[in-house]
C-alpha positions as CSV (number, residue, x, y, z in Angstrom):
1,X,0.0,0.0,0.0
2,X,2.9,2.2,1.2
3,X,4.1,1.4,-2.5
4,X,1.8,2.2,-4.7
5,X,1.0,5.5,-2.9
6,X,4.6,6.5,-3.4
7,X,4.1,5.4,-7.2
8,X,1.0,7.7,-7.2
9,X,2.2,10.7,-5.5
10,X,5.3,10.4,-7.9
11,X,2.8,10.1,-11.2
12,X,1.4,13.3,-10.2
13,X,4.6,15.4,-10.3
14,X,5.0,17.5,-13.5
15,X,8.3,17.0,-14.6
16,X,8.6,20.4,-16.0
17,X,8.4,21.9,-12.9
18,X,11.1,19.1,-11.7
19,X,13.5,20.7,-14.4
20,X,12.7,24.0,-13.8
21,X,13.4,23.7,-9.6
22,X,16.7,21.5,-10.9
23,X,17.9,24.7,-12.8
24,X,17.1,26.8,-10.5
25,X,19.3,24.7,-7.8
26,X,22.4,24.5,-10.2
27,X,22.5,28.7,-10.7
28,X,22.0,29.2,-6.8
29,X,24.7,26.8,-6.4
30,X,26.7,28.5,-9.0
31,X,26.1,31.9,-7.5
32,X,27.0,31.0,-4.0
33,X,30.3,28.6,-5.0
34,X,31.4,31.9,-6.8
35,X,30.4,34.6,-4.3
36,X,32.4,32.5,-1.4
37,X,35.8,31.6,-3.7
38,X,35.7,35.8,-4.4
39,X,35.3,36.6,-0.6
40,X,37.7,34.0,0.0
41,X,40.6,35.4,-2.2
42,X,40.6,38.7,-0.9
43,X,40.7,40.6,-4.5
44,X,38.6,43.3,-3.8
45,X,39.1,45.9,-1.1
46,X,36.4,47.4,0.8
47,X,36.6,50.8,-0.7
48,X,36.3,48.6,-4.1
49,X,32.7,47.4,-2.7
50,X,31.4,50.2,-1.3
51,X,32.0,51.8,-4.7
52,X,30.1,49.2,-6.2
53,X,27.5,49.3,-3.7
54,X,27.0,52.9,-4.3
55,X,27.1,52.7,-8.3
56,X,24.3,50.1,-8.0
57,X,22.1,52.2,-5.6
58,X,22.4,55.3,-8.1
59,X,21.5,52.7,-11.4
60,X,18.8,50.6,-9.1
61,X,17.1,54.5,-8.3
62,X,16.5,54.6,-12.5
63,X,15.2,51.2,-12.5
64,X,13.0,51.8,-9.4
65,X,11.7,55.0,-11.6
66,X,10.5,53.3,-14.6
67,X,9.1,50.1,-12.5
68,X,6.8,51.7,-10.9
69,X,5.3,53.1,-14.4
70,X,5.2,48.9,-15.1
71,X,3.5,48.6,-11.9
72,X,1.1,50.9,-12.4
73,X,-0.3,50.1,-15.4
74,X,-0.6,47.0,-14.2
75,X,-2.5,48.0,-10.9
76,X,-5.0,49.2,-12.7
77,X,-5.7,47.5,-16.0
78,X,-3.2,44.2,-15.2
79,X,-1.6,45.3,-18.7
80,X,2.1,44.9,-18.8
81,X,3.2,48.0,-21.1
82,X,6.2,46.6,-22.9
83,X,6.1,50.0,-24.8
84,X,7.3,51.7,-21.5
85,X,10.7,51.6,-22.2
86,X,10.1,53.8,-25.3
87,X,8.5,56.2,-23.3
88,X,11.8,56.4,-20.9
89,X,13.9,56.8,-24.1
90,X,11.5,59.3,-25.5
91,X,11.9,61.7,-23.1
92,X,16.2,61.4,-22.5
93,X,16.3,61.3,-26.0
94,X,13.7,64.4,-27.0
95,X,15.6,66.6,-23.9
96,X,19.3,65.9,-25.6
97,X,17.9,68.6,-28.2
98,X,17.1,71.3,-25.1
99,X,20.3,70.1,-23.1
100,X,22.4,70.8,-26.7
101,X,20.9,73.8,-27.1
102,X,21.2,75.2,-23.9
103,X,25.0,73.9,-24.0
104,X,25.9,75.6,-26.8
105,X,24.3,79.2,-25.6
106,X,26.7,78.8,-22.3
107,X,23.2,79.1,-20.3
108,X,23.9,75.5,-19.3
109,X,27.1,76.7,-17.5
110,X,25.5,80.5,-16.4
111,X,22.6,78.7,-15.0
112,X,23.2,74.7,-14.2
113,X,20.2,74.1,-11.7
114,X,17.7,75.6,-13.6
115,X,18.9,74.3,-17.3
116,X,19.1,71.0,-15.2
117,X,15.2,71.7,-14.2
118,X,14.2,72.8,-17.5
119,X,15.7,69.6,-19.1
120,X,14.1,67.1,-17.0
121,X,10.8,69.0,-16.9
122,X,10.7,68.5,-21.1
123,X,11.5,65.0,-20.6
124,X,8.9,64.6,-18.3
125,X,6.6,66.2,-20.6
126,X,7.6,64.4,-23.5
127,X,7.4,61.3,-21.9
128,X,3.6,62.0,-20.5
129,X,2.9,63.1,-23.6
130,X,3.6,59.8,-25.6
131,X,2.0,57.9,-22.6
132,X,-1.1,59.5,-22.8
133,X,-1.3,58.8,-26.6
134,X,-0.2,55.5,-26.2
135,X,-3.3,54.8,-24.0
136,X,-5.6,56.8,-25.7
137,X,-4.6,54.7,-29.4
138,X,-3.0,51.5,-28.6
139,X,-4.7,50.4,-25.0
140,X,-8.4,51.8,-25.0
141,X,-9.8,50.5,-27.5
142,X,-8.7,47.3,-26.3
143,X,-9.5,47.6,-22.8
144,X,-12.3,44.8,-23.0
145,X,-10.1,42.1,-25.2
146,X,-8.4,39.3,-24.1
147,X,-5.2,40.2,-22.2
148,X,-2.9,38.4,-25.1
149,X,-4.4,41.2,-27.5
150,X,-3.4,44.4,-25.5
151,X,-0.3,42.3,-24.4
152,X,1.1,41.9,-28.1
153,X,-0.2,45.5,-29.1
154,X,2.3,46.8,-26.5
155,X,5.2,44.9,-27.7
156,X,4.3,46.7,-31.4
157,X,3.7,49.8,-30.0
158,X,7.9,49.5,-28.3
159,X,8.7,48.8,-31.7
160,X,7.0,51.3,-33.7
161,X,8.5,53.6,-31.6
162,X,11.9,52.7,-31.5
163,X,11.9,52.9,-35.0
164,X,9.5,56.1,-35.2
165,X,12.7,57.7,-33.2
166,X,15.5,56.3,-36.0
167,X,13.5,57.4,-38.7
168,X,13.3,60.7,-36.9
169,X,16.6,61.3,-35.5
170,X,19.3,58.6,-36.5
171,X,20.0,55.9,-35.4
172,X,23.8,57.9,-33.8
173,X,24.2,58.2,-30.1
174,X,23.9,61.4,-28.7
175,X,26.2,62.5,-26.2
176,X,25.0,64.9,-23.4
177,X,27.0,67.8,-22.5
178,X,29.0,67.8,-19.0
179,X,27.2,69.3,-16.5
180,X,30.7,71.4,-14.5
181,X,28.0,71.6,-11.4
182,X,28.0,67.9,-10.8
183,X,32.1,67.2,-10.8
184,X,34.0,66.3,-8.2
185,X,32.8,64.0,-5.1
186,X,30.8,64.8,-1.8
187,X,32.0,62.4,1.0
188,X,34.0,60.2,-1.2
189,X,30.9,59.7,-3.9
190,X,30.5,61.1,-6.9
191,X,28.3,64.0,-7.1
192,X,26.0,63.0,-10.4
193,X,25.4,59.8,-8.4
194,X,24.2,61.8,-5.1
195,X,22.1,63.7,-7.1
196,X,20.6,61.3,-9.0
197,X,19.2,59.2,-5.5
198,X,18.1,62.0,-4.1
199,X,16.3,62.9,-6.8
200,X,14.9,59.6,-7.5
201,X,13.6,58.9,-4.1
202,X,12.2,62.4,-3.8
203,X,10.0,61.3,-6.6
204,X,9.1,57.8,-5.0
205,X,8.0,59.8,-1.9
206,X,6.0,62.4,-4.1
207,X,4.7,59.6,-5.9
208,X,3.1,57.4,-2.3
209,X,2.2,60.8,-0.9
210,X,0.0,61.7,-4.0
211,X,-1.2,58.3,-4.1
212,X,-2.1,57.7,-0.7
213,X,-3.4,61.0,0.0
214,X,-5.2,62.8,-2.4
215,X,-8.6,62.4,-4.2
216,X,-7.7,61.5,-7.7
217,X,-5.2,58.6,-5.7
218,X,-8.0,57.3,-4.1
219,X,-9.8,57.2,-7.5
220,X,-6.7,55.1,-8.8
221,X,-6.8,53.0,-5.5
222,X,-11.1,52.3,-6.1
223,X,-10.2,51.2,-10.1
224,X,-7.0,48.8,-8.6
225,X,-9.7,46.9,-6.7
226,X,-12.5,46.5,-8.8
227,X,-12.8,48.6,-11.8
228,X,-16.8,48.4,-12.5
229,X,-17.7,49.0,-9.5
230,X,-15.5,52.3,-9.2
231,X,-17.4,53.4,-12.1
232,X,-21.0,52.2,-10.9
233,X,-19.7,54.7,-7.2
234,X,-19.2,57.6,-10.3
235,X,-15.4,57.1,-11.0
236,X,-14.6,58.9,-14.7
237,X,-12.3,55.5,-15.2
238,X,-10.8,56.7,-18.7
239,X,-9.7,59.7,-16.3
240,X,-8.2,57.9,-13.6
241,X,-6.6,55.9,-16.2
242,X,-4.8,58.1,-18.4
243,X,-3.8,59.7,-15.1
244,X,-2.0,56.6,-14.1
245,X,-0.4,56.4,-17.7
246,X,1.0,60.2,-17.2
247,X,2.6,59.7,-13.7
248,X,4.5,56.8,-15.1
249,X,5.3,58.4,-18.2
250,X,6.5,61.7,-16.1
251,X,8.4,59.0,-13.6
252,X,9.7,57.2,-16.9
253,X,11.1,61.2,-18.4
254,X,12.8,61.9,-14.8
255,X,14.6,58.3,-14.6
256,X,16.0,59.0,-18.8
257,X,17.4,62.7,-17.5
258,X,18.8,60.7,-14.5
259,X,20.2,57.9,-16.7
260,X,21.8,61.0,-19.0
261,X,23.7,62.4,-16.3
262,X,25.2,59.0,-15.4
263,X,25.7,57.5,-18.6
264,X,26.0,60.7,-21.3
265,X,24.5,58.8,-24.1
266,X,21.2,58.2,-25.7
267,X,20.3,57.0,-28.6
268,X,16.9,55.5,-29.6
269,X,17.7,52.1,-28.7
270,X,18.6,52.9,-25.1
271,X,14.6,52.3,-23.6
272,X,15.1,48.3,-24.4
273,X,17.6,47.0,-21.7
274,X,16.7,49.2,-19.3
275,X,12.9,48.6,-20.1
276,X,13.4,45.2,-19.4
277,X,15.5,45.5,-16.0
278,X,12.5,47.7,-14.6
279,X,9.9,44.7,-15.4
280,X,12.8,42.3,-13.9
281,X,12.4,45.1,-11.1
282,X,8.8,45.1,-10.6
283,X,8.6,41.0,-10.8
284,X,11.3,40.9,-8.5
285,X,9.6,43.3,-5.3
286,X,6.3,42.3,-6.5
287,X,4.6,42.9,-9.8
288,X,2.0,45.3,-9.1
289,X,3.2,46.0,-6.0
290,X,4.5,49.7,-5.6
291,X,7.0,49.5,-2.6
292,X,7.9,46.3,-4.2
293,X,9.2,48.3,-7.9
294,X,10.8,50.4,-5.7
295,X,13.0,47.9,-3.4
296,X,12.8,45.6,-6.5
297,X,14.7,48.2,-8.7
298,X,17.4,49.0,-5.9
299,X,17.7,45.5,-4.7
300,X,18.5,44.8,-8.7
301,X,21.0,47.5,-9.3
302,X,22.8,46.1,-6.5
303,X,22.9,42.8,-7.9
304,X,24.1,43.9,-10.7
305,X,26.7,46.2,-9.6
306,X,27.9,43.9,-7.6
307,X,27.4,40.9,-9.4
308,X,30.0,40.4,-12.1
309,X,32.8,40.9,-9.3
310,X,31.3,39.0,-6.7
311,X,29.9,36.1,-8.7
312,X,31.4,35.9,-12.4
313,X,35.0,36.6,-11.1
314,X,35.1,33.7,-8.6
315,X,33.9,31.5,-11.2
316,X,37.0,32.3,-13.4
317,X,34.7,34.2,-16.4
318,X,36.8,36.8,-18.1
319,X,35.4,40.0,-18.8
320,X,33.0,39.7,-16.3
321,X,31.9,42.9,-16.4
322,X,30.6,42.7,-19.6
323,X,27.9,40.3,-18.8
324,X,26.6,42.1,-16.2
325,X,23.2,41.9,-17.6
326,X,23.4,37.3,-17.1
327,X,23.2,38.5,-13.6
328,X,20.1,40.6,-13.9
329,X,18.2,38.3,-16.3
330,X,19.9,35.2,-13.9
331,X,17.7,36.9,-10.8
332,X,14.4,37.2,-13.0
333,X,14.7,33.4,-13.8
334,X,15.1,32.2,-10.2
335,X,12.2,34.8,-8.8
336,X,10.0,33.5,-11.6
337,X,10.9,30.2,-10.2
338,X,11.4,30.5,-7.0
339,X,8.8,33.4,-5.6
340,X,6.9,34.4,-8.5
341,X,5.5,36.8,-6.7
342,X,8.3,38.4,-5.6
343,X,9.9,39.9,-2.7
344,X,7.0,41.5,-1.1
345,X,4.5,39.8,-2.8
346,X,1.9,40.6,-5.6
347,X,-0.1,42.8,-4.5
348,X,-2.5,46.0,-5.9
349,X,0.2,48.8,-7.1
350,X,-2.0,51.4,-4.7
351,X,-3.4,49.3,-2.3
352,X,-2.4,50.9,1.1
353,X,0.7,49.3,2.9
């Protein structure tokens, strides 16, 4: 009897899920024989580290930006806009123009905080800008289909844009111009890097704040739980929802100013990589979970700061560095099999925590 139940209980395993949990075993053992053998051999300093540590905060504050426009979305309409990453590189890349311009007429070095302003304002605006349209055209209209038809209409709507933008512009990197204000170092960190967190997690807190406590954030909150019946209680949904598609498109044209000032490049392929570490961001704290995108995307810049040295090094890969983004895509396979619901769980984007 003892037997056969085995020889059940055994029948009823999927053996996908068998290979997947196998995999997922072999790259945790991977990761920790090669974090211990670099601790072990001492080839790092600490200084080393912490300037790793800090690098990935600074790149983990972008992703945390543009996750929470994933998260959003999702919150409300359990879309995953694969066309967000465009909007990020809409707005960097639109703002190079201003930020050339204002170069060129020395205001950028007469006047660095407010050409700094006046550059990541037009991003922002940008940026809203093609969100809004992008609901309004692609996702409305398809707000009742299946979730596969909206799904694939985002992934066109990426592409059409990316190549909307090389039609446009080029397909040449643009360089932004040095900003003299942001040289040197403040307490042994580089100053764009300061500035960048700061101003990152001052728009995470704007961003709870307005959500939690004002009128049209409790409108996004009401459609997050049960869409019809915020509308039957007399919420204007196509309001509330375009709203939620501007505040991640602003949040997407802060983080591609941000990512300017560390990188100096756009061009209009940039939105693709770091469109995708976002999503790997908001899976990993939580997909539609919004304190989740946001420790997702620093816990993930981290990682992959971090990563190549502490990982890809002990395990004797040369140029590790270079396949920094294995790490990143490494974590999003072993949430998704692991805790697919992430860190702090899934969870409504603007459900109170």
């Amino acid at each position: 009897m003892r037997v056969m139940r085995r020889d059940v209980s055994f029948s009823q395993l999927d053996f996908s899920q068998i290979i997947v949990r196998t995999i997922g075993i072999l790259l945790l053992a991977l990761v920790i024989v090669g974090s211990v053998s670099t601790l072990v051999s001492g080839r790092y300093s600490a200084n080393q580290w912490f300037n790793f540590i800090v690098s990935g905060v600074a790149q983990g504050s972008i992703y945390a930006l543009i996750a929470l426009g994933y998260t959003l979305v999702y919150g409300v309409l359990r879309l995953i806009n694969f066309a967000h990453g465009e909007v990020f590189m809409s707005g960097a890349f639109t703002a190079f123009f201003l930020a050339d311009a204002l170069a060129r007429s020395g205001f950028l070095d007469a006047q660095p905080i407010i050409s700094l302003l006046l550059i990541t304002a037009f991003s922002a605006a940008i940026s809203t800008g093609l969100a809004l349209a992008l609901e309004r055209i692609a996702y409305r209209p398809l707000r009742r289909a299946p979730r596969l038809v909206p799904l694939i209409t985002a992934i066109g709507a990426s592409f059409f844009l990316q190549y909307t933008f090389r039609g446009l512009f080029g397909s040449n990197i643009r360089v932004y111009p040095d900003v003299e204000i942001l040289e040197g170092r403040i307490f042994g960190i580089d100053r764009t890097l300061v500035v960048v967190f700061l101003a990152a997690m001052g728009m995470l807190a704007a961003l709870y704040l307005f959500i939690q406590n004002t009128k049209t954030g409790r409108a996004i909150r009401a459609i997050s739980e049960d869409l019809d019946t915020a509308a039957l209680m007399g919420v204007n949904v196509d309001r509330v929802i375009a709203t939620t598609f501007a505040l991640g498109g602003a949040l997407a044209g802060v983080a591609g100013v941000l990512y300017a000032l560390i990188f100096h490049q756009v061009s209009f392929f940039m939105g693709f990589v770091p469109g995708v570490k976002a999503f790997t961001a908001a899976v990993l704290g939580g997909i539609g979970n919004m304190p989740g995108a946001a420790l997702g995307g620093l816990l993930l810049g981290i990682i992959e700061a971090i990563g190549p040295s502490l990982i890809l090094d002990g395990l004797g890969i040369p140029a590790a560095h270079q396949l920094k983004d294995l790490i990143a895509f490494t974590v999003l396979v072993l949430i998704l099999i692991f805790r697919p619901t992430g860190i702090l769980g899934e969870r409504l984007a603007t459900k109170r925590v």
